[in-house]
N, CA, C and O atoms as a CHARMM CRD file, in Angstrom:
* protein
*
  356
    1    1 UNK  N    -18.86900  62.90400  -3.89200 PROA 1      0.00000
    2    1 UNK  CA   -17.89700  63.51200  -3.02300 PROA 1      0.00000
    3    1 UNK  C    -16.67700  62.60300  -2.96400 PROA 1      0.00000
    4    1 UNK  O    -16.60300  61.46100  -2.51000 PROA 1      0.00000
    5    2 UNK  N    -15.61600  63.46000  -3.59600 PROA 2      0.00000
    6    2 UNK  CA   -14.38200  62.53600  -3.47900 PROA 2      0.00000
    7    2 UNK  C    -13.40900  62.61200  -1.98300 PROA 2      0.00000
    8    2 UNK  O    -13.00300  63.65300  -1.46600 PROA 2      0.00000
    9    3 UNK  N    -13.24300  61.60000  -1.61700 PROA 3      0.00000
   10    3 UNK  CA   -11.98200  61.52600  -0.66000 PROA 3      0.00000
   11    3 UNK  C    -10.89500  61.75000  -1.22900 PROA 3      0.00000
   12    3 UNK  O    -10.83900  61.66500  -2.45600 PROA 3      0.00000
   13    4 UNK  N     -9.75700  62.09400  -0.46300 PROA 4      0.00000
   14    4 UNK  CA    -8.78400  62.84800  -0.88400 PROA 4      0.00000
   15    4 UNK  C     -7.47400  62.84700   0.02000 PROA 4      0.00000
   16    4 UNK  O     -7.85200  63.81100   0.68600 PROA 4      0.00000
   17    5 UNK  N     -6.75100  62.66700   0.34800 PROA 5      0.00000
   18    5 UNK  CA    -5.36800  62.22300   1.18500 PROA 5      0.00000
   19    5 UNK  C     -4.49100  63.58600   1.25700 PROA 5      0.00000
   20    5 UNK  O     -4.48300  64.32800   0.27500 PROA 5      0.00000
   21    6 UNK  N     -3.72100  63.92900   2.47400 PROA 6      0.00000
   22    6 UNK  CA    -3.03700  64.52800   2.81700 PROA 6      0.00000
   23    6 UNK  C     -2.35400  65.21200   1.98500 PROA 6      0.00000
   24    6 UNK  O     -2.23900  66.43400   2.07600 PROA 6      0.00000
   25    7 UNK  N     -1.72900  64.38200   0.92200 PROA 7      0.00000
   26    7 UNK  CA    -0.38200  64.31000  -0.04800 PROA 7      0.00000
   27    7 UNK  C     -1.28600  65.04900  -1.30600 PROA 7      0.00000
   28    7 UNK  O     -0.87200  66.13600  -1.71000 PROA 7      0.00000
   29    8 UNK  N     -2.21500  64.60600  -1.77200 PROA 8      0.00000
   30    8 UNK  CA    -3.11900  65.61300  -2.61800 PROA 8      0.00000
   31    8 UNK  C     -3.64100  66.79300  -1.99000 PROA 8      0.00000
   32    8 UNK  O     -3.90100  67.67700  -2.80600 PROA 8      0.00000
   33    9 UNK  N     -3.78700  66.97100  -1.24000 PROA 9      0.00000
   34    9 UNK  CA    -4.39000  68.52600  -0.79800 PROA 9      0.00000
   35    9 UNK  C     -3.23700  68.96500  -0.84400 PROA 9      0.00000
   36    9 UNK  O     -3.21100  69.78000  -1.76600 PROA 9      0.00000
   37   10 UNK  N     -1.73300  68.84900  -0.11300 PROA 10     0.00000
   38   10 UNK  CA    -1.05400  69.60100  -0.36800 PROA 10     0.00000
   39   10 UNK  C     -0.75100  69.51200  -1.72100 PROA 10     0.00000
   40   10 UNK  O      0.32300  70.01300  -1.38900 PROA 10     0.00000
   41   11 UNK  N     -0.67000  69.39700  -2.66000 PROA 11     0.00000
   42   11 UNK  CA    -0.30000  69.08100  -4.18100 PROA 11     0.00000
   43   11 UNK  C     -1.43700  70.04000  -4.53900 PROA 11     0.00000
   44   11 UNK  O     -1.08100  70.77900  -5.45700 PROA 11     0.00000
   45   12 UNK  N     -2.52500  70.24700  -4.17600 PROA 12     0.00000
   46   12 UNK  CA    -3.73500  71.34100  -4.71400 PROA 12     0.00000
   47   12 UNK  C     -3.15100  72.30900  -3.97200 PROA 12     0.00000
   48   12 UNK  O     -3.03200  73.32000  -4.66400 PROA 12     0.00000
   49   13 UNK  N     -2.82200  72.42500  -3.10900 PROA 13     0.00000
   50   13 UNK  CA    -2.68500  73.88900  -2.57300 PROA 13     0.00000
   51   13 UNK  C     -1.27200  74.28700  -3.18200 PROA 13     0.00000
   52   13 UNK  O     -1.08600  75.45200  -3.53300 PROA 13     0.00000
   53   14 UNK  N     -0.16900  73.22600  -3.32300 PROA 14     0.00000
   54   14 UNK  CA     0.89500  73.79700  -3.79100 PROA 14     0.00000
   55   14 UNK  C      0.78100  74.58500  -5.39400 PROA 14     0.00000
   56   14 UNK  O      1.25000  75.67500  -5.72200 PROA 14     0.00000
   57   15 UNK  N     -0.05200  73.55500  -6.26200 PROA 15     0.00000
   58   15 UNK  CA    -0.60700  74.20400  -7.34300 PROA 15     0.00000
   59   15 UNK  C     -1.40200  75.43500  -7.56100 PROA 15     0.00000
   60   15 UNK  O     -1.34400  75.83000  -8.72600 PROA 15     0.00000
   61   16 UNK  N     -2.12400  76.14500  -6.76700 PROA 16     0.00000
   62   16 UNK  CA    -3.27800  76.96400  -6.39500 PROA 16     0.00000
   63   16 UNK  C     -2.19800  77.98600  -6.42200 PROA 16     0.00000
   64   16 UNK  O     -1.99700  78.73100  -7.38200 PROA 16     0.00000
   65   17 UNK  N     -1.35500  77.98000  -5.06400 PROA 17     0.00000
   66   17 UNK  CA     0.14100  78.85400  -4.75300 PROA 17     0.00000
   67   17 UNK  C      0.50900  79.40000  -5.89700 PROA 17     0.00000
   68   17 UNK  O      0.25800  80.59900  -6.01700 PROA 17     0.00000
   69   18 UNK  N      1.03300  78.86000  -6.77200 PROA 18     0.00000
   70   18 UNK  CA     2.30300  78.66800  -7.47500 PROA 18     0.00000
   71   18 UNK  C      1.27700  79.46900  -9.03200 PROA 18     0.00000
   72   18 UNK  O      1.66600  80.35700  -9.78900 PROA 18     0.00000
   73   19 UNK  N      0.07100  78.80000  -9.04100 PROA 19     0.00000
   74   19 UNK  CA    -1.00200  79.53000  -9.92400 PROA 19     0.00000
   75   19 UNK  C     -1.19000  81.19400  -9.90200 PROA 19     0.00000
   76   19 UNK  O     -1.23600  81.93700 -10.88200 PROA 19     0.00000
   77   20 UNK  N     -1.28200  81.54300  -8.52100 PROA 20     0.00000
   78   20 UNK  CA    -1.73600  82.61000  -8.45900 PROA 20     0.00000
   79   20 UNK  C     -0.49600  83.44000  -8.01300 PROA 20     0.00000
   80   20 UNK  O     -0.72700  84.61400  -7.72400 PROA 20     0.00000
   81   21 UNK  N      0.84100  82.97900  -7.91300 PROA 21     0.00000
   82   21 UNK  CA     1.73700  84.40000  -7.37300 PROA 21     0.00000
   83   21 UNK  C      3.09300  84.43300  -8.12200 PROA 21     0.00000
   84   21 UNK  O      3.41600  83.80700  -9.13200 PROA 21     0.00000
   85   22 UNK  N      3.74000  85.23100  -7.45100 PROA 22     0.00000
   86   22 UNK  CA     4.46700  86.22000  -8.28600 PROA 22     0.00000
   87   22 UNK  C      4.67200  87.09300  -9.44100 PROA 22     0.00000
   88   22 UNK  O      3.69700  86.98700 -10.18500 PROA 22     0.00000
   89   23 UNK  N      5.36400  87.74600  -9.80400 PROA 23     0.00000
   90   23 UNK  CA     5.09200  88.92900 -10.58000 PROA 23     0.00000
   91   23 UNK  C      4.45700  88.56100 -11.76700 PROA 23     0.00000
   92   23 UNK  O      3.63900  89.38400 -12.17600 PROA 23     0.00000
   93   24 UNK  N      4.62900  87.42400 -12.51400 PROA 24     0.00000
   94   24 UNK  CA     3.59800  87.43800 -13.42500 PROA 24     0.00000
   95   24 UNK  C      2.89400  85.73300 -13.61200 PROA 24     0.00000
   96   24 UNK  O      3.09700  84.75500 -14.33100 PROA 24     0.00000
   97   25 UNK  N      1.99100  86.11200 -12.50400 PROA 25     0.00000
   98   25 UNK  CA     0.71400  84.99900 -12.41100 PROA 25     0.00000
   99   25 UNK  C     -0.05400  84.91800 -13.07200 PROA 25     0.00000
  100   25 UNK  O     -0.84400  85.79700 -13.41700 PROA 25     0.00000
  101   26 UNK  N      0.03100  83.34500 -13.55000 PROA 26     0.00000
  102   26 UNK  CA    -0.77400  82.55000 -14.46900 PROA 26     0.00000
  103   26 UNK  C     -1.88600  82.61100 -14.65400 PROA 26     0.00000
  104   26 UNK  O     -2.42900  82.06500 -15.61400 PROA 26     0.00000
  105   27 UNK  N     -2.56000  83.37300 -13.67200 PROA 27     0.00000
  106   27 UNK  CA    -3.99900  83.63400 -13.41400 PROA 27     0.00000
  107   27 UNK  C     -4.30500  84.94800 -14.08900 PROA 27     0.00000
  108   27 UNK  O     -5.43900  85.17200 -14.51300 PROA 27     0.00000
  109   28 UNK  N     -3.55400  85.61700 -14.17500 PROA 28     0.00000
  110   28 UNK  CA    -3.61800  87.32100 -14.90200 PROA 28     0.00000
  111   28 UNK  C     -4.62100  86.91800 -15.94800 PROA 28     0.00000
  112   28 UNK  O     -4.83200  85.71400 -16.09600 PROA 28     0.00000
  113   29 UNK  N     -5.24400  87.77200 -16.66900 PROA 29     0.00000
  114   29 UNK  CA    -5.57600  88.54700 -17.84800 PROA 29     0.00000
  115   29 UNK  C     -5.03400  88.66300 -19.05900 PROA 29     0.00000
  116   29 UNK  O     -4.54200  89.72800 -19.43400 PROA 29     0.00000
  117   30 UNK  N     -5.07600  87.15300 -20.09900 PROA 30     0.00000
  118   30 UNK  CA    -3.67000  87.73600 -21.14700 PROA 30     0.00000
  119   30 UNK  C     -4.86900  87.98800 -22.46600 PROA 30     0.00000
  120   30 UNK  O     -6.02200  87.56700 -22.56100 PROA 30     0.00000
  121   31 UNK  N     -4.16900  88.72700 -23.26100 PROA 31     0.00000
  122   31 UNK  CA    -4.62400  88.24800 -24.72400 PROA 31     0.00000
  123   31 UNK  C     -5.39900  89.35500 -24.93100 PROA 31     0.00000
  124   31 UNK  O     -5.31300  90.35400 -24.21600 PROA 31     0.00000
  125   32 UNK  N     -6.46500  89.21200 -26.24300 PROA 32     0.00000
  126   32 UNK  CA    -7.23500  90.66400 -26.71800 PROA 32     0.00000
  127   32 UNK  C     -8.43700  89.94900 -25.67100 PROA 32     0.00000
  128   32 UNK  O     -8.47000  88.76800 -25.32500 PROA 32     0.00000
  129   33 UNK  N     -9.33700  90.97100 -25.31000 PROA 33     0.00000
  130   33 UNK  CA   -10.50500  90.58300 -24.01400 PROA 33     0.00000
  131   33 UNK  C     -9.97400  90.44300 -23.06000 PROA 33     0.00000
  132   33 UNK  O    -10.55600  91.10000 -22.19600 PROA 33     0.00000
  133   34 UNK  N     -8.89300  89.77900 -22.55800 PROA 34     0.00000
  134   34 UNK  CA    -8.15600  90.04900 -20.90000 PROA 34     0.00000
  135   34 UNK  C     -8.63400  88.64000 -20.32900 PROA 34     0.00000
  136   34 UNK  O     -9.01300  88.34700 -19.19500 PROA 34     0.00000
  137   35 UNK  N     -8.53700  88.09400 -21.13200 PROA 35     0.00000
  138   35 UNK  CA    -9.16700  86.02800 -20.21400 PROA 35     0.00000
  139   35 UNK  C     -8.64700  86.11900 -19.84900 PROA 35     0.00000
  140   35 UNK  O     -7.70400  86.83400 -20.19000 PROA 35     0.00000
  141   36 UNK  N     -8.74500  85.25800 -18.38400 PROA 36     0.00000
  142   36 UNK  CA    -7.57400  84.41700 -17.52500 PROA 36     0.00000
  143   36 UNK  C     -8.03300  83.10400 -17.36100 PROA 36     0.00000
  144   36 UNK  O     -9.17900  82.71200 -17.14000 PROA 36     0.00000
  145   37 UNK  N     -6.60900  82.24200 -17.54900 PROA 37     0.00000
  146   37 UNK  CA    -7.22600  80.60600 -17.48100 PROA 37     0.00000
  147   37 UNK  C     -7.57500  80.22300 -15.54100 PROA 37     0.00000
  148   37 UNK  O     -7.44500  79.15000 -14.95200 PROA 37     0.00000
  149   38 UNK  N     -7.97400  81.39900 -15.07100 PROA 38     0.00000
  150   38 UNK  CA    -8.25200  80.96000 -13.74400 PROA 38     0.00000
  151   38 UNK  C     -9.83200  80.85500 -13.44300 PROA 38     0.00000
  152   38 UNK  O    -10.46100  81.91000 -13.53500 PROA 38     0.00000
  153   39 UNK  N    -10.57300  79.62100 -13.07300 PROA 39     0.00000
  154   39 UNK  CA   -12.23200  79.82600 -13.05800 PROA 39     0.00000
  155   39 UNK  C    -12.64600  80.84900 -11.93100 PROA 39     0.00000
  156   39 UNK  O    -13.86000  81.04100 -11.86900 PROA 39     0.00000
  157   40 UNK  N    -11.86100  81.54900 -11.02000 PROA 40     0.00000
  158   40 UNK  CA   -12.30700  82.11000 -10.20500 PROA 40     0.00000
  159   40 UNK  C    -11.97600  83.94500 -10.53800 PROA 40     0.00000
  160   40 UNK  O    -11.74700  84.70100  -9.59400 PROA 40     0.00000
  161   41 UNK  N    -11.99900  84.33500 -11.68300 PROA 41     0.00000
  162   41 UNK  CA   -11.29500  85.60200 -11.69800 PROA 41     0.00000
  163   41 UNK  C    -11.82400  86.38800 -12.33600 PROA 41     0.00000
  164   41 UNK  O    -11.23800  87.40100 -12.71600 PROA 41     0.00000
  165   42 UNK  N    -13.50600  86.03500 -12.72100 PROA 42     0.00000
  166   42 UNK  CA   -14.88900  86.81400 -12.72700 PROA 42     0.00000
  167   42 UNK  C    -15.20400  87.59300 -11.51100 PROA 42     0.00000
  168   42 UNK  O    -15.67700  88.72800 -11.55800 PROA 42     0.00000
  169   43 UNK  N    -14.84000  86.74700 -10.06600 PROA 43     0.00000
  170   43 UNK  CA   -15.36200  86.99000  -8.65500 PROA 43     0.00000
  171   43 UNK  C    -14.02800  88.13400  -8.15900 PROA 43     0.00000
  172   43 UNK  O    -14.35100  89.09200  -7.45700 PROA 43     0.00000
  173   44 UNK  N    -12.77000  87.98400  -8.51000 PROA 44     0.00000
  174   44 UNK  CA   -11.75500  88.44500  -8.09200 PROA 44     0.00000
  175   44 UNK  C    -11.46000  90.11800  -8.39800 PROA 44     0.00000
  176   44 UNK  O    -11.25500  90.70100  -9.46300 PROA 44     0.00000
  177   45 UNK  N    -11.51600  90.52000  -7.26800 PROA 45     0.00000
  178   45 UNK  CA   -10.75800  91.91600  -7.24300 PROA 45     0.00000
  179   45 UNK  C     -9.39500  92.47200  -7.05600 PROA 45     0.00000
  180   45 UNK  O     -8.84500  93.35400  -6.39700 PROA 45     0.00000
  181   46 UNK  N     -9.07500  91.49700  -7.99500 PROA 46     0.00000
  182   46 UNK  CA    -7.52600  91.11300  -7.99800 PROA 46     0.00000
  183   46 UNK  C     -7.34600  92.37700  -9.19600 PROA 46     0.00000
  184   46 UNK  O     -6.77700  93.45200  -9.00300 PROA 46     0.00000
  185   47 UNK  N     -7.77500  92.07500 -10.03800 PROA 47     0.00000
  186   47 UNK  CA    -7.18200  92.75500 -11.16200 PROA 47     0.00000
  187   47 UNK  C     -8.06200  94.04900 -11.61200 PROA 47     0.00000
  188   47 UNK  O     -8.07900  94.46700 -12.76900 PROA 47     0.00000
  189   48 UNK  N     -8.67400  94.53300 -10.70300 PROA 48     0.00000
  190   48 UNK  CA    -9.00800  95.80100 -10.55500 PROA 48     0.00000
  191   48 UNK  C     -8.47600  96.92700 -10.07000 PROA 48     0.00000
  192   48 UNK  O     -8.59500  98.13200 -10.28700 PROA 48     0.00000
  193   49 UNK  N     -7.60900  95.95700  -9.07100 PROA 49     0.00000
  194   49 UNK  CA    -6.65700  96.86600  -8.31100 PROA 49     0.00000
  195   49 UNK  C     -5.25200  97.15500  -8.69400 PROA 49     0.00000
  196   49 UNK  O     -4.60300  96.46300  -9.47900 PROA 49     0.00000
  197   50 UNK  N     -4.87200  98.09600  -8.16000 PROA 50     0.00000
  198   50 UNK  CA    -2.74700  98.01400  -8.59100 PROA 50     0.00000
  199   50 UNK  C     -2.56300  97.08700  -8.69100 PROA 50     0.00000
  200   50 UNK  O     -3.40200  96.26800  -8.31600 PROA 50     0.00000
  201   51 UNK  N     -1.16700  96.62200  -9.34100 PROA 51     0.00000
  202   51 UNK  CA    -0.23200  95.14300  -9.76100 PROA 51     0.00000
  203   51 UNK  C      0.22300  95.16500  -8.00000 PROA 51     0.00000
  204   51 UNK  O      0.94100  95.89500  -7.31600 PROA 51     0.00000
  205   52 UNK  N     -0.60000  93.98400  -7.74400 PROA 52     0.00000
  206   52 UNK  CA    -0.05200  93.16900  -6.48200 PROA 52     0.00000
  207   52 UNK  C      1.55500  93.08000  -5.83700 PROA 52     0.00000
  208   52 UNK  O      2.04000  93.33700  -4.73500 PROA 52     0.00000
  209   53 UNK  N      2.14600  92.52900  -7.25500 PROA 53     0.00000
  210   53 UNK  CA     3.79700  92.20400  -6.89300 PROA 53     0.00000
  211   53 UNK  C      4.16900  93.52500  -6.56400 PROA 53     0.00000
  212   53 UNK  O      4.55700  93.53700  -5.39600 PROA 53     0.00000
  213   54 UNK  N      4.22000  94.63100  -7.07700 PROA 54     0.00000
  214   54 UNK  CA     4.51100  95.97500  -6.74000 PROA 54     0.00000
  215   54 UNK  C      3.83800  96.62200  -5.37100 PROA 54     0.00000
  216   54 UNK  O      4.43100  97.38000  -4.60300 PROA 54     0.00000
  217   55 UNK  N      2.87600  96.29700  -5.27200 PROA 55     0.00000
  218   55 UNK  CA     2.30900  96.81500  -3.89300 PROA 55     0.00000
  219   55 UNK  C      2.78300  95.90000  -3.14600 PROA 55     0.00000
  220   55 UNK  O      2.18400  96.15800  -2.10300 PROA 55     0.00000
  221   56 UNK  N      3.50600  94.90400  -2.89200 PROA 56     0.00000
  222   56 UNK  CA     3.37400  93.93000  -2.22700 PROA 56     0.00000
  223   56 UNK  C      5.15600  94.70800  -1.35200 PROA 56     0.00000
  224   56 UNK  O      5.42500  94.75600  -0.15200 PROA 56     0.00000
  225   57 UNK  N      5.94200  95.14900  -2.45700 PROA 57     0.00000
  226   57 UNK  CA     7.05800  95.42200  -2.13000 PROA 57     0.00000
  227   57 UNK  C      6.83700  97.26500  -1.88700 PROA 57     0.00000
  228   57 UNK  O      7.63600  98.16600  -2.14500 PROA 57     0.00000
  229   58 UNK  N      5.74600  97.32500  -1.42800 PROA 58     0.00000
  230   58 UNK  CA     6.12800  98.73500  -1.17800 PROA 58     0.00000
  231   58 UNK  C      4.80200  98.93500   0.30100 PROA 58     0.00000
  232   58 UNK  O      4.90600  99.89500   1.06500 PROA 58     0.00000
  233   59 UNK  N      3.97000  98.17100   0.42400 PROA 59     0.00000
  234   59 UNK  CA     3.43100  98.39800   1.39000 PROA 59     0.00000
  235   59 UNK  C      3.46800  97.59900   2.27100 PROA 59     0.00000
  236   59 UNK  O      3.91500  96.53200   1.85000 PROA 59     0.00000
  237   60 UNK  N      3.14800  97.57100   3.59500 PROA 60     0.00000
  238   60 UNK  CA     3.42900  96.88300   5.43600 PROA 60     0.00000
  239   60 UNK  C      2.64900  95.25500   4.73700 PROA 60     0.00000
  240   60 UNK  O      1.94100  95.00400   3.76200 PROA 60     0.00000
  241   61 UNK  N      3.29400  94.38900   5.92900 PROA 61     0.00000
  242   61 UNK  CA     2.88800  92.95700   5.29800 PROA 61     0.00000
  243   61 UNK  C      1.03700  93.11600   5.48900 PROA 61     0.00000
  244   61 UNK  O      0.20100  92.94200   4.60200 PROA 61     0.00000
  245   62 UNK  N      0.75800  93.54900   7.14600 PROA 62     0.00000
  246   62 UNK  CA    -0.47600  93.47800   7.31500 PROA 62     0.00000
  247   62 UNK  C     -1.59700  94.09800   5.82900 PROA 62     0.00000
  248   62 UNK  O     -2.61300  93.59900   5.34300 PROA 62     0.00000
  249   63 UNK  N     -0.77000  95.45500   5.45300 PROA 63     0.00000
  250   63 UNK  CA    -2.06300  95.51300   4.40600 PROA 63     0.00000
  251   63 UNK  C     -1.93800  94.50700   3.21200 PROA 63     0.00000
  252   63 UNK  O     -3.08600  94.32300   2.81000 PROA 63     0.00000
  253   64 UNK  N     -1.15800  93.86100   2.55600 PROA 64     0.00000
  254   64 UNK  CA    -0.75800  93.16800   1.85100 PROA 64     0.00000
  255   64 UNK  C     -1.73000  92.18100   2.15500 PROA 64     0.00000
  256   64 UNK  O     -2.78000  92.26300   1.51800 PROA 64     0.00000
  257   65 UNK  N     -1.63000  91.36500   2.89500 PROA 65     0.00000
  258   65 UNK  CA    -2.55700  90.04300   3.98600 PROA 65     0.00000
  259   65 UNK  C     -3.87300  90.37100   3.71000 PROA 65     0.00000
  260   65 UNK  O     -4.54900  89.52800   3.12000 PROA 65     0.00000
  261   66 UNK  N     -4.61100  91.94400   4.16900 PROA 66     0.00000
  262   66 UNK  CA    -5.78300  91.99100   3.67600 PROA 66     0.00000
  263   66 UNK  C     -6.24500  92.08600   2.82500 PROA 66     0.00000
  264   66 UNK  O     -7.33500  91.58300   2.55400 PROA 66     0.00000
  265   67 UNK  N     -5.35700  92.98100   1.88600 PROA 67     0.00000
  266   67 UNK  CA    -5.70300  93.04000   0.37900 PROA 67     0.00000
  267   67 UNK  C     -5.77200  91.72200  -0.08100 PROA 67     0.00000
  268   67 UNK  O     -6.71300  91.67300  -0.87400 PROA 67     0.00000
  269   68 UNK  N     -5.15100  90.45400   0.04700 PROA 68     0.00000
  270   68 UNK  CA    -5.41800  89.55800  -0.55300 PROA 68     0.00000
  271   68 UNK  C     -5.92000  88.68000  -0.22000 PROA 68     0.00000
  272   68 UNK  O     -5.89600  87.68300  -0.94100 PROA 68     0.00000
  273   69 UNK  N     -6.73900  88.66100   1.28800 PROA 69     0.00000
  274   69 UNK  CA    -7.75500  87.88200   1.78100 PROA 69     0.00000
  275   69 UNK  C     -9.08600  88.18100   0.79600 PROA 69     0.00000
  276   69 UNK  O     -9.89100  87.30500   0.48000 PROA 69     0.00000
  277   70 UNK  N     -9.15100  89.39300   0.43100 PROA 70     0.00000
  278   70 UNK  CA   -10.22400  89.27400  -0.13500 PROA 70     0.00000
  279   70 UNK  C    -10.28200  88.65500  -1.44800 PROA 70     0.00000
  280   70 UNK  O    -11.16500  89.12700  -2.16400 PROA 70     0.00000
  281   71 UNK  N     -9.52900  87.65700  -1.99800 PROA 71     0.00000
  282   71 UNK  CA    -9.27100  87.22200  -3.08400 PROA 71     0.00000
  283   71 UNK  C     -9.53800  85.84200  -3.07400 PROA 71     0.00000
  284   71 UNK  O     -8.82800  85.15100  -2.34300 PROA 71     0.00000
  285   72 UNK  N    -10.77300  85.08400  -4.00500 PROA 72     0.00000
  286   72 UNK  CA   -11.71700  83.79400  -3.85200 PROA 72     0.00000
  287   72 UNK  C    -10.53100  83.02800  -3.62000 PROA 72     0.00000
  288   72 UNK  O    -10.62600  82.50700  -2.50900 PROA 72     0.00000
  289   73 UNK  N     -9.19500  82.66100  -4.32100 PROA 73     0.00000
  290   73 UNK  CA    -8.60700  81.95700  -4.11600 PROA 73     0.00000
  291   73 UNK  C     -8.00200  81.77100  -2.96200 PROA 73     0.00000
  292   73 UNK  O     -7.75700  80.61900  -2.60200 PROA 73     0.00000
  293   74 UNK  N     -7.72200  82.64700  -2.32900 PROA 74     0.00000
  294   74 UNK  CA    -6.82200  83.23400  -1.18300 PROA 74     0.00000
  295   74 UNK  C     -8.04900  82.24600  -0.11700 PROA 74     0.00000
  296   74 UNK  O     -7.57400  81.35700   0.58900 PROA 74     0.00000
  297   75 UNK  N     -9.61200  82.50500  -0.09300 PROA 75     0.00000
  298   75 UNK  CA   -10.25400  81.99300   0.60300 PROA 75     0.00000
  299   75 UNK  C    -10.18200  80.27300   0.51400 PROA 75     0.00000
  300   75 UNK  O    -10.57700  79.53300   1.41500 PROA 75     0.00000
  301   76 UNK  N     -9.88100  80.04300  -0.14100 PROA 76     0.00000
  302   76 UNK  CA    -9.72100  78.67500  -1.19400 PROA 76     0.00000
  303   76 UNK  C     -8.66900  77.84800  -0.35700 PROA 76     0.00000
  304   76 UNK  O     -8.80400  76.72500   0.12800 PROA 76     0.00000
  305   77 UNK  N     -7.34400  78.89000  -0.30700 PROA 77     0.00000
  306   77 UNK  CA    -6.19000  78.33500  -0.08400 PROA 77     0.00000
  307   77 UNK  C     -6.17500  78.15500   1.47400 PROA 77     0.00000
  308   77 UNK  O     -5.27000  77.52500   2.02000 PROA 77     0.00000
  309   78 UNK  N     -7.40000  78.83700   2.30000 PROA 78     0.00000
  310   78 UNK  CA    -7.59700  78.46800   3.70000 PROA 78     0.00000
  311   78 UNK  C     -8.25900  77.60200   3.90100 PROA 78     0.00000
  312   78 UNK  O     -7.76400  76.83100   4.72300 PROA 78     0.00000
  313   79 UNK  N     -9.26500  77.30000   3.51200 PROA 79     0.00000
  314   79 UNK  CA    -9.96800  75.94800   3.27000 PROA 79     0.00000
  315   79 UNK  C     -9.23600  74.70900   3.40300 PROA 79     0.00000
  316   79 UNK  O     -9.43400  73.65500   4.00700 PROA 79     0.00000
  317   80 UNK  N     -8.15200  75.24900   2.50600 PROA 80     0.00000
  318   80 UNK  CA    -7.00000  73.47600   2.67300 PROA 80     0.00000
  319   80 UNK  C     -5.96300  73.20700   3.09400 PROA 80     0.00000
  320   80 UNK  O     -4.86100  73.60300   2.71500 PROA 80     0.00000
  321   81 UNK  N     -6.32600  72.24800   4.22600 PROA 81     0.00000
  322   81 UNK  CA    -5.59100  71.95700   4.77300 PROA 81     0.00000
  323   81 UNK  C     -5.28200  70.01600   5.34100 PROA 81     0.00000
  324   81 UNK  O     -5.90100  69.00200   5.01600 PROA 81     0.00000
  325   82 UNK  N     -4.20500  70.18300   6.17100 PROA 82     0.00000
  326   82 UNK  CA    -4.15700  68.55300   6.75000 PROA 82     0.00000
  327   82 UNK  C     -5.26400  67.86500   6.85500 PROA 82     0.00000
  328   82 UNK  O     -5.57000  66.72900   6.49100 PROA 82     0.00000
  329   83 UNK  N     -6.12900  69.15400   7.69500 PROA 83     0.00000
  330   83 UNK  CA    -7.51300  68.17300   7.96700 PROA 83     0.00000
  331   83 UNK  C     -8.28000  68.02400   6.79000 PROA 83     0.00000
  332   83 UNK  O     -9.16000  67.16800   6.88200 PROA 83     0.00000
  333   84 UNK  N     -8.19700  68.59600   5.75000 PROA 84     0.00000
  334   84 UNK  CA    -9.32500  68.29400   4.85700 PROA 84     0.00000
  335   84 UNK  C     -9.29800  66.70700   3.86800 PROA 84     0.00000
  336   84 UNK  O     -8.45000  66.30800   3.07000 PROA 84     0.00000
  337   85 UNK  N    -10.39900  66.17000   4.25900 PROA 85     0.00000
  338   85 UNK  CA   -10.47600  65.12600   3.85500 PROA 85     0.00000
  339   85 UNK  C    -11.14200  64.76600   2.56100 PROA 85     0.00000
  340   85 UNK  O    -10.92500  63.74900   1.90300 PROA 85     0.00000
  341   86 UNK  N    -12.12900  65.90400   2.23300 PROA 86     0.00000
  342   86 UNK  CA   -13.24300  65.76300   1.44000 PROA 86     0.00000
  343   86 UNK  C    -13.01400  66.87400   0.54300 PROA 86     0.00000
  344   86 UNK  O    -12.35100  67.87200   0.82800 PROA 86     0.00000
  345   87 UNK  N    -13.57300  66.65900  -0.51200 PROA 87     0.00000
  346   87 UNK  CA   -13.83100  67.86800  -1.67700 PROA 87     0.00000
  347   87 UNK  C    -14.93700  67.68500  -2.27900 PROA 87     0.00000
  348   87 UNK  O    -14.98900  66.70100  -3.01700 PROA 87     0.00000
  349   88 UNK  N    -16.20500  68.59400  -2.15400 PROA 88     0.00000
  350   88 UNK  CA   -17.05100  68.23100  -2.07500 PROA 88     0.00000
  351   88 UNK  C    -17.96700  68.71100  -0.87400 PROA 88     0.00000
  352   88 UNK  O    -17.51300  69.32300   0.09300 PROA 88     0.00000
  353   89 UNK  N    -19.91100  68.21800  -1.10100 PROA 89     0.00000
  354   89 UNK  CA   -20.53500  68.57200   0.03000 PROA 89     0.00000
  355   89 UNK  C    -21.03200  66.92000   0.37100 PROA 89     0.00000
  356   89 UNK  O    -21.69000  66.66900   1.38100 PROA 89     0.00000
C-alpha cells in the first residue's frame, strides 16, 4: 500500500478528468474490435449509450450527473480526494 500526497492525487484525478472527457475521449473505442486504452471500459456503460458530449448539450445538468455517475470512473473520481492518503487496501 502506497502513500501518496495531496499534489499526486490531484495529478491522478486531473489525469482521470482530462482521460475521460470531452467530445473525443481518450477512453473511447478506437480501431477494428473497438479497444479502449482505458482498464475500466469492460465495466462501463458509457459506450452503450448515446455520444455523451451530445447528450450532455442537449439534456438538464441533473440527468447528465446521473447518467454519468454510473460510470466506474466517475465512481473513481469520487473516491479522490484531499483526504485520500492511501491507494491501496
Amino acid at each position: 500500500m502506497g502513500r501518496v500526497s495531496e499534489d499526486e492525487v490531484l495529478l491522478l484525478w486531473r489525469a482521470l478528468s482530462a482521460f475521460r472527457s470531452g467530445p473525443s475521449p481518450e477512453c473511447a473505442p478506437r480501431g477494428r474490435g473497438g479497444r479502449s486504452a482505458c482498464p475500466l471500459a469492460r465495466a462501463c456503460p458509457r459506450w452503450a449509450e448515446p455520444d455523451d458530449y451530445r447528450s450532455s448539450l442537449e439534456e438538464d445538468p441533473a440527468s447528465t450527473e446521473r447518467r454519468r455517475a454510473r460510470w466506474p470512473c466517475s465512481r473513481l473520481l469520487d473516491l479522490l480526494g484531499p483526504e485520500t492518503t492511501r491507494i491501496g487496501r
